[in-house]
C-alpha positions in Angstrom: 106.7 102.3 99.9 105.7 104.9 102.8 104.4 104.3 105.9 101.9 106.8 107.0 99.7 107.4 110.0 96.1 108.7 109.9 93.0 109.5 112.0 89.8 108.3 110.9 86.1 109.2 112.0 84.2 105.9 112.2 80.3 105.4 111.7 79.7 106.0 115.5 81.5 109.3 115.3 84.4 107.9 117.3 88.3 108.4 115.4 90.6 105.6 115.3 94.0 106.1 114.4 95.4 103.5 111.6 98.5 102.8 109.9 98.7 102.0 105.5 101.7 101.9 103.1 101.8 103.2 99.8 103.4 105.4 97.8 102.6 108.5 97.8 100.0 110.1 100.4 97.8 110.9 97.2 97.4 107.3 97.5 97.1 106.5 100.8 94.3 109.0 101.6 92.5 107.3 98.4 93.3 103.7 99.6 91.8 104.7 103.4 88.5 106.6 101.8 87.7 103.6 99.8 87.5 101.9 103.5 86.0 104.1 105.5 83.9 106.7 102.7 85.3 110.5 101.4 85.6 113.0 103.7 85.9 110.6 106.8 90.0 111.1 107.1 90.8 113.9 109.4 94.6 113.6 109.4 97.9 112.2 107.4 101.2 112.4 107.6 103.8 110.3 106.7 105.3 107.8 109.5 108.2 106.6 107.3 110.0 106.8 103.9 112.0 103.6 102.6 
């Protein structure tokens, strides 16, 4: 799995910065709109590859 990093925009209209693993970033960005809604994720990139 990857490691990537990403910046979120929260309810409040603040952006938090968060860490997930997956597999691909196709995944990831699915994985962290399920969390925080569509369109919400304003950046990822991947951290790590293993």
């Amino acid at each position: 799995m990857d490691e990537f990093e990403a910046v979120v925009r929260l309810p409040n209209g603040s952006t938090q910065r968060v860490t997930i693993q997956a597999d691909y970033s196709g995944r990831a960005r699915a994985m962290l709109e399920a969390q925080y809604c569509r369109g919400r994720v304003l950046r990822l990139h991947r951290l790590r590859t293993s």
